[in-house]
C-alpha positions in Angstrom: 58.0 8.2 72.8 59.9 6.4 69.9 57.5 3.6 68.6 59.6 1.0 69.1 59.8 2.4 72.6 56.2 2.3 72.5 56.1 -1.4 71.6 58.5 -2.8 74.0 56.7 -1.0 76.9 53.1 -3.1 75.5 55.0 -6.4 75.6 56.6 -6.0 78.7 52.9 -4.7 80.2 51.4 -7.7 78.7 53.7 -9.8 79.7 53.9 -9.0 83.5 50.0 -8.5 83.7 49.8 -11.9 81.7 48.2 -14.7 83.5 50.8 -17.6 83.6 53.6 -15.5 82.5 57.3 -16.7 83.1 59.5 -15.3 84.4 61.9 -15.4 87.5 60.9 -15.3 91.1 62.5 -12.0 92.3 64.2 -10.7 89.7 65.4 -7.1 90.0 63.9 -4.9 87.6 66.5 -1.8 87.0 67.9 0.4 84.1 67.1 3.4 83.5 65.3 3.2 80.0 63.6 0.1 81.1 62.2 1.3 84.2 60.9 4.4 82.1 59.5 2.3 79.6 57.5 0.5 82.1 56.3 3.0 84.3 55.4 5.8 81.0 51.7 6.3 80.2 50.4 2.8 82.4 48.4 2.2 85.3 49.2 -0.4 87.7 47.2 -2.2 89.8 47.5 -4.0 92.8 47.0 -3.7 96.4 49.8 -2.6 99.7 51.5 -4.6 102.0 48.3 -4.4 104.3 45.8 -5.3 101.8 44.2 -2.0 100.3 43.8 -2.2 96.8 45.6 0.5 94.9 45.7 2.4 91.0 48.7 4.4 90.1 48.2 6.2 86.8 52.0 7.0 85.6 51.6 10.4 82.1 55.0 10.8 80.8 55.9 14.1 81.7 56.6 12.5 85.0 53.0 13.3 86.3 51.4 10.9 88.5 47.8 10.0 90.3 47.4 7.7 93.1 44.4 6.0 94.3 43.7 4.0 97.3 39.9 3.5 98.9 38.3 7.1 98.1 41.8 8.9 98.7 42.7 10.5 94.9 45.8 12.4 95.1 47.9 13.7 92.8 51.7 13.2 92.5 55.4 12.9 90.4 57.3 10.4 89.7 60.8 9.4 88.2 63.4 6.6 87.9 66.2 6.0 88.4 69.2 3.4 87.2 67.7 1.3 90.8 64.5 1.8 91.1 61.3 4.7 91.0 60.6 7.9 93.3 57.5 9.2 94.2 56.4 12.0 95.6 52.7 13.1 96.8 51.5 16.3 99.0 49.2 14.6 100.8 51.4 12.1 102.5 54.5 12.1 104.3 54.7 16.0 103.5 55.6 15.7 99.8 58.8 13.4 100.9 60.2 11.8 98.1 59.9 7.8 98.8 61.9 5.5 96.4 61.6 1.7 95.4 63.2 -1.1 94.0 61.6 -3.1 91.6 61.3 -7.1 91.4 59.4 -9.4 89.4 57.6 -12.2 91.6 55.7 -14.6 89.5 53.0 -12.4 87.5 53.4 -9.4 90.2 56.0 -6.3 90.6 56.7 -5.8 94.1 57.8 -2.3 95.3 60.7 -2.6 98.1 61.5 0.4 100.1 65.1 1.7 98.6 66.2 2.9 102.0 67.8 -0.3 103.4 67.2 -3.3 106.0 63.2 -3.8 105.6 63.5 -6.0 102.4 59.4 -6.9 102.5 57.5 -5.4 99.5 55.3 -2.0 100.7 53.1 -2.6 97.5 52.5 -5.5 95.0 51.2 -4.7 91.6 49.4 -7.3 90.0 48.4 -6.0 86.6 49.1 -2.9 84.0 46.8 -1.4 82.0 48.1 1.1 78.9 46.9 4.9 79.1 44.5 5.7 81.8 41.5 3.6 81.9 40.4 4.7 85.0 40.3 7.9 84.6 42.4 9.3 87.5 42.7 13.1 87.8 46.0 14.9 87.7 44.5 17.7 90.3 43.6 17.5 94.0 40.2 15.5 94.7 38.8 15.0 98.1 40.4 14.6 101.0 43.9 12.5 101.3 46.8 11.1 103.9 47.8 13.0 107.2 
């Protein structure tokens, strides 16, 4: 990564795990570059639509980890000009699931990209650079259905 790519992906981090940051109340969040830039080498934090607190751990080359309770699972990712795609083994058969992004208040909420249901399946509510928690890139445990 460029380091003034580098930079602008810490400020925007900062800025939307910020406490009291500004910004607008559902704003889309889209680009290509940007979306890349704030996915590449962060965790995010937050918790789904139900309540369980999740970490999603995001390397560069498009590598992914997700955690939720004692479920670990590896994973990819990718953006596009809309949104992000995910795909994980362990759930929904490897299907590809994609998002669009908006910026509520201090959190990023995840909106299924596949029409009607505009409710937010996950809501992160902080980024950390790098991979603090440590989440594995291989299989641990036991995961979905």
């Amino acid at each position: 990564m460029r380091p003034a790519s580098l930079a602008a992906a810490l400020i925007l981090a900062m800025s939307l795990g910020a406490q009291g940051a500004s910004g607008q109340d559902d704003t889309a969040i889209t680009g290509e570059a940007a979306l890349r830039t704030l996915f590449n080498e962060q965790t995010f934090y937050g918790h789904t639509s139900e309540g369980s607190a999740w970490a999603e751990y995001y390397r560069a080359d498009g590598k992914s980890a997700y955690r939720e309770g004692d479920c670990v699972t590896p994973g990819e990712w990718r953006v596009t000009e809309n949104g992000a795609c995910f795909a994980y083994p362990t759930f929904e058969s490897g299907e590809i699931a994609c998002y669009r992004l908006f910026r509520d208040g201090d959190q990023i909420d995840f909106v299924p990209d596949e029409g009607g249901d505009s409710d937010a399946d996950f809501l992160a509510e902080s980024i950390k650079p790098g991979n603090p928690e440590q989440l594995p890139m291989s299989m641990t445990g036991s995961c979905g259905s």
